[in-house]
C-alpha positions in Angstrom: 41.3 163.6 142.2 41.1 161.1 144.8 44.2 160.4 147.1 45.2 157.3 147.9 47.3 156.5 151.2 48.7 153.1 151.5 49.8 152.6 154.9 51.6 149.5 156.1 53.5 148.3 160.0 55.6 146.4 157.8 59.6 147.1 157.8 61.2 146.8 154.5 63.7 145.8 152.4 61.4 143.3 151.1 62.8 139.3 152.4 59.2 138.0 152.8 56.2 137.2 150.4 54.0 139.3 152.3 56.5 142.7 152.4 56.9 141.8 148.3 53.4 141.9 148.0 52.8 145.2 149.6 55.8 146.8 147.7 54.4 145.5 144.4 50.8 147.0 144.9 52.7 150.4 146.0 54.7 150.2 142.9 51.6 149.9 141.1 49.4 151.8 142.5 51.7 154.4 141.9 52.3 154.3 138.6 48.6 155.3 138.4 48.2 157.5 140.8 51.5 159.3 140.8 51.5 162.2 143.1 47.8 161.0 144.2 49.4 157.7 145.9 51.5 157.9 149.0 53.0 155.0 150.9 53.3 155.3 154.5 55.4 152.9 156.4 58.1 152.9 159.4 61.4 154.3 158.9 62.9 152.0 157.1 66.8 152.5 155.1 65.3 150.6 151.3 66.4 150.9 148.0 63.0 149.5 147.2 60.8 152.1 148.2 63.2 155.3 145.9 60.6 154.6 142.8 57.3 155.0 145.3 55.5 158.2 146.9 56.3 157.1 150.7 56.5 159.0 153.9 58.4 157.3 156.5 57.7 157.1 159.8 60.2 157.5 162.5 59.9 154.9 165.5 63.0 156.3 167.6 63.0 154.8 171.2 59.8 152.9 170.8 61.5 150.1 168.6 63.6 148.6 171.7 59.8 148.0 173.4 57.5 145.0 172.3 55.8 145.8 168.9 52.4 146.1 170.1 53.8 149.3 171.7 55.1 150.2 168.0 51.8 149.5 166.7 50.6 152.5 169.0 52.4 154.7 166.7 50.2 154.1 164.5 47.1 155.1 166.3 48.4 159.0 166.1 48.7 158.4 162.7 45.7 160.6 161.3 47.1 163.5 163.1 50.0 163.4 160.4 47.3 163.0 158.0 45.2 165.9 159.3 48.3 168.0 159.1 49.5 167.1 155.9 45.9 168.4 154.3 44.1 165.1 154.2 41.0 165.7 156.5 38.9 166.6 153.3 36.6 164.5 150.5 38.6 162.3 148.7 41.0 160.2 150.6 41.3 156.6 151.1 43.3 155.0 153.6 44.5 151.4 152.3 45.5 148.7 154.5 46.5 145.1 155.0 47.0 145.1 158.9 43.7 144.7 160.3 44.9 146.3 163.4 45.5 149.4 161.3 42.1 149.7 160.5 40.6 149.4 163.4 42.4 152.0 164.7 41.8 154.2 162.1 37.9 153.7 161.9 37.9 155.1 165.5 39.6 158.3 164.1 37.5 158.2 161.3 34.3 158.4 163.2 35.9 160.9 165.4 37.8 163.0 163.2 37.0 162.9 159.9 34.2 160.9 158.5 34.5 161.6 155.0 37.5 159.9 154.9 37.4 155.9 153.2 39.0 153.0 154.9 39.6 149.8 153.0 40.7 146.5 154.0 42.9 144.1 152.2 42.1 140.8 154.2 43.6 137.3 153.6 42.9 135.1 157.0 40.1 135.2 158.9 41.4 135.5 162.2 38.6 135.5 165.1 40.4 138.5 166.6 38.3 141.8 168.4 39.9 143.5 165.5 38.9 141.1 162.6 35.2 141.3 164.3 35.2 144.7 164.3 37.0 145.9 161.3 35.4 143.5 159.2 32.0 145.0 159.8 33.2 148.7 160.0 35.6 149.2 156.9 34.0 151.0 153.9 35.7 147.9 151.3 37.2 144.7 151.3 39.7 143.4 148.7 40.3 139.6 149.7 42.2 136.9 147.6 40.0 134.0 147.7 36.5 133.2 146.8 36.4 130.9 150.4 37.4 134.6 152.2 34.4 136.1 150.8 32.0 133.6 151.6 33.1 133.7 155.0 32.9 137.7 154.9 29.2 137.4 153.9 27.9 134.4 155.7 29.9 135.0 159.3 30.6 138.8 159.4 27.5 140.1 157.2 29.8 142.5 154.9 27.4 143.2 151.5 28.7 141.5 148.7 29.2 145.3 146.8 31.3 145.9 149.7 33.7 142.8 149.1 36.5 142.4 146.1 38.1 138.4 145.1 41.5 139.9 143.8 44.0 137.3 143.6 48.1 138.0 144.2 50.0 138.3 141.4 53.7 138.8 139.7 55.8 141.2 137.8 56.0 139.1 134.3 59.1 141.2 133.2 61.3 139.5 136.4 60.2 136.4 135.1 61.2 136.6 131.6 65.0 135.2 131.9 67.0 135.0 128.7 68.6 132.5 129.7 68.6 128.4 129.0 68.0 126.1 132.2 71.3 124.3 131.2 72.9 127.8 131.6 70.6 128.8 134.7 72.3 125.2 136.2 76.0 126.4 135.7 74.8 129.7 136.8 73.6 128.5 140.4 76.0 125.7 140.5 73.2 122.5 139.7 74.1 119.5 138.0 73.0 119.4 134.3 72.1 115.7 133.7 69.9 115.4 136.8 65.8 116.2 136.2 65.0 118.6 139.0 62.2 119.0 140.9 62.0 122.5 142.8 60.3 123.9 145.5 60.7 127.3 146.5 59.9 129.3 149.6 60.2 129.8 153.5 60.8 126.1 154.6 60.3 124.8 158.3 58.2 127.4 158.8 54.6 126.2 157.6 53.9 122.7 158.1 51.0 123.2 155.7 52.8 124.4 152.7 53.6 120.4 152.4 57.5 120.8 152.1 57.6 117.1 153.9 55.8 115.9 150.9 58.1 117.3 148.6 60.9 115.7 150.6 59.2 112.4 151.1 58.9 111.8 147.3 62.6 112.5 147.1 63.5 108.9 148.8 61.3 107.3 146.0 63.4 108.9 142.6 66.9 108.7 143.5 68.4 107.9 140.8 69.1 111.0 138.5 66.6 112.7 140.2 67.2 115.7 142.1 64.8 117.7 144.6 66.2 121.4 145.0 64.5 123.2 147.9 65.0 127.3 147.8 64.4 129.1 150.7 66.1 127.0 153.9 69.2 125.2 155.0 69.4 121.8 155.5 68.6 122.2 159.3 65.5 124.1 158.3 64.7 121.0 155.8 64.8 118.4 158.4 62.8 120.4 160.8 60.4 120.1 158.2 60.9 116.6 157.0 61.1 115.4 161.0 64.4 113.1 160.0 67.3 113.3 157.7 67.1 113.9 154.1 67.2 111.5 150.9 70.6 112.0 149.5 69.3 113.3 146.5 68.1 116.7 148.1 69.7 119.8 148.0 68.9 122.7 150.1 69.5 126.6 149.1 69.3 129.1 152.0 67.4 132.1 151.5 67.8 134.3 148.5 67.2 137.6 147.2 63.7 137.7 145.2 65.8 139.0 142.0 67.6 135.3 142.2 64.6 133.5 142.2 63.8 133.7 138.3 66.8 132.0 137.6 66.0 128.9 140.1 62.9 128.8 138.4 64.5 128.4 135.2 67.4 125.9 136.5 64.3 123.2 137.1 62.3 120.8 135.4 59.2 120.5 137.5 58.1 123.0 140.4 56.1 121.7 142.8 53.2 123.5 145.1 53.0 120.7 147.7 50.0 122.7 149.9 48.9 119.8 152.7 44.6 119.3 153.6 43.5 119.7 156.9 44.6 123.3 157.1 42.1 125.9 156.8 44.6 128.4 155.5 46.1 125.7 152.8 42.8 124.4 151.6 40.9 127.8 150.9 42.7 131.0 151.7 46.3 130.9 150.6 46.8 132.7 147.5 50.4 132.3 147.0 53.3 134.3 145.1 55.1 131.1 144.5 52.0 129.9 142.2 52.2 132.9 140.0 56.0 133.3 139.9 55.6 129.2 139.0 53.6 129.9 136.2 54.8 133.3 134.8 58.3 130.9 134.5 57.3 128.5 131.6 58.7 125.8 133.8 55.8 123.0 134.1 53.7 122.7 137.7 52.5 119.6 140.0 50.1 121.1 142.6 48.1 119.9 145.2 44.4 119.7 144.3 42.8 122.5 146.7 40.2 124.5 146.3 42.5 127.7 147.0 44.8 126.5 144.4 42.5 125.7 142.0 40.7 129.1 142.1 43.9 129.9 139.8 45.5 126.0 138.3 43.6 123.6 136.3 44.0 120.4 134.2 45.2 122.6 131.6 47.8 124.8 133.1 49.2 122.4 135.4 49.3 118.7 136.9 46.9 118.2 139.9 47.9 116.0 142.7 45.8 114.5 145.9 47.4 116.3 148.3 49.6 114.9 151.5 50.3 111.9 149.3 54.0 111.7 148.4 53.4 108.8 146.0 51.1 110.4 144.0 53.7 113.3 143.6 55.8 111.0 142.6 53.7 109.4 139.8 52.8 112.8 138.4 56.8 114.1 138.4 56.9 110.4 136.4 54.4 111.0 134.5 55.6 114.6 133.4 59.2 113.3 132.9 58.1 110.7 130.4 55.5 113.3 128.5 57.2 116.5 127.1 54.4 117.3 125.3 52.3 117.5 128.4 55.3 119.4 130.0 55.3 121.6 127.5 51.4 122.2 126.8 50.4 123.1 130.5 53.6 125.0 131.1 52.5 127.1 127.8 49.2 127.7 129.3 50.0 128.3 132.8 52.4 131.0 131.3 49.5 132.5 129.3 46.9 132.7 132.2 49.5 134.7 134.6 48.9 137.6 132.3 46.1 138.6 133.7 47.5 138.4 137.0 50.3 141.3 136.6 50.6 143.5 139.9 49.5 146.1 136.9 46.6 144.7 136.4 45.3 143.7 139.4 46.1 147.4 140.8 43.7 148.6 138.1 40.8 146.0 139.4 41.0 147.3 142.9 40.8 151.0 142.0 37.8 150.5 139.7 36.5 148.9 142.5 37.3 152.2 144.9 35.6 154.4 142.3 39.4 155.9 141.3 39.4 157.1 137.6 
């Protein structure tokens, strides 16, 4: 049977969209595979990674040095594979560190040539390693349909040689039993108060448009309530560029076993992504959006072609994006229509099925040829 080796520089327990991403696909893929998968990451103390196949590896007195020095590590990395019996037919090396794989194409050619390398790429970063993994990997898995033009049309990479798999979520972390009034007394809300929520890193990204979402708060004071998870208020007006509307509240980070029950608490949840951002507009494919809709809680999103790879008219409420007006007519219009609240919530809830980490792990084995 093939093997499968997942090998990640990321350092884990998961805080970050990107380190839940990778965890989920191990988790998957494992499932699977079983004692076919591994998991190969740095030495990490995790909880998290007790269900999945992994190998840690150590970095000792190399961690107190600049990372790219850590990343070196990683370069001597196929030894431990030749030793561990992996130099034979059969074995795929997975990554989503482009640096990764150019490293291990050279030992690849030089080593072991039988041996697979695929590529998970999101960005298309005009790096020497981009450029030249890009071109050299054996497959591709990318998350938008804009990242796979690009692949073709700028780096040449066969279409049979390139994969569109979108993110998804775990629908079972999503499925709280629990009322939003009693998901309000739970995290401490106000009951009466319709709440808009947005959820993720803020100050961080000025593209992920939480200024919008802040803006619009100055316009729907009264009884209205704008809930931002994942930053302080410090974080917020680094964001925002001023001092908030009174009627926002800001929640500091929180675990990602938390966030179902934010979800729940709102009204509205609101993907705010800003134009004039290459990575907004048509590679972002983000975890928010699916945990949004897995939560039956209704969606206003700005109309990108990213986001609307996944959202239409019928599983959410579109909005022209950077317009903090316009939000606020749709959160309006959605207040004043529970029927329309209800209907694309429904359907949004519906379409994440097919997004489960389960599923989309069994999409990108077919893909590697791994009954």
């Amino acid at each position: 049977m093939v093997r499968l080796v997942y090998i990640s520089s990321l350092i884990f327990p998961a805080r970050y969209a990107n380190q839940i991403q990778t965890l989920e696909m191990a988790r998957a893929f494992s499932k699977f595979l079983g004692d076919a998968f591994l998991f190969v990451c740095p030495q990490t103390k995790c909880n998290e990674l007790k269900s999945i196949p992994h190998y840690s590896i150590s970095t000792g007195f190399l961690s107190r040095f600049p990372n790219i020095i850590v990343y070196c590590i990683f370069i001597f990395l196929p030894i431990f594979l030749i030793l561990k019996g992996f130099r034979k037919n059969g074995v795929i090396l997975y990554f989503k560190d482009t640096r990764l794989a150019a490293f291990a194409i050279f030992w690849k050619r030089l080593l072991f040539r039988k041996i697979r390398v695929v590529l998970e790429a999101h960005i298309p970063f005009p790096s020497i390693y981009e450029r030249y993994a890009y071109t050299q990997v054996d497959l591709i898995v990318t998350l938008t349909q804009a990242m796979y033009e690009i692949l073709q049309s700028k780096y040449g990479v066969s279409e049979k040689r390139i994969l569109v798999c979108p993110d998804g979520v775990n629908m079972s972390e999503f499925d709280v039993r629990v009322t939003s009034r009693k998901a309000r007394e739970m995290i401490g809300l106000p009951t009466y108060a319709y709440i808009a929520l947005y959820c993720g890193s803020v100050g961080y990204y000025q593209w992920k448009g939480e200024d919008i979402f802040i803006d619009a708060a100055k316009y729907l004071e009264d009884n209205f309530l704008f809930v931002l998870v994942g930053g302080s208020e410090r974080e917020a007006e680094k964001a925002y560029g001023k001092n908030l509307p009174s009627n926002v509240k800001c929640f500091g980070r929180i675990s990602h076993a938390e966030i179902p029950f934010y979800l729940r608490a709102a009204d509205v949840l609101i993907l705010p992504n800003k134009k004039g951002n290459p990575r907004s507009e048509s590679f972002t494919s983000p975890l928010k959006l699916f945990e949004y809709m897995a939560s039956g809680v209704p969606i206003i999103a700005s109309k990108l072609k990213s986001i609307c790879e996944i959202l239409d008219e019928d599983n959410a409420v579109l909005v022209e994006p950077n317009n903090s007006m316009a939000l606020v007519k749709s959160i309006k219009r959605l207040r004043g229509n529970e029927l329309l609240a209800k209907r694309v919530s429904n359907r949004a809830k519906t379409d994440v099925v097919k997004y489960q980490w389960i599923n989309r792990a069994t999409i990108i084995l077919r893909f590697l040829d791994i009954n």
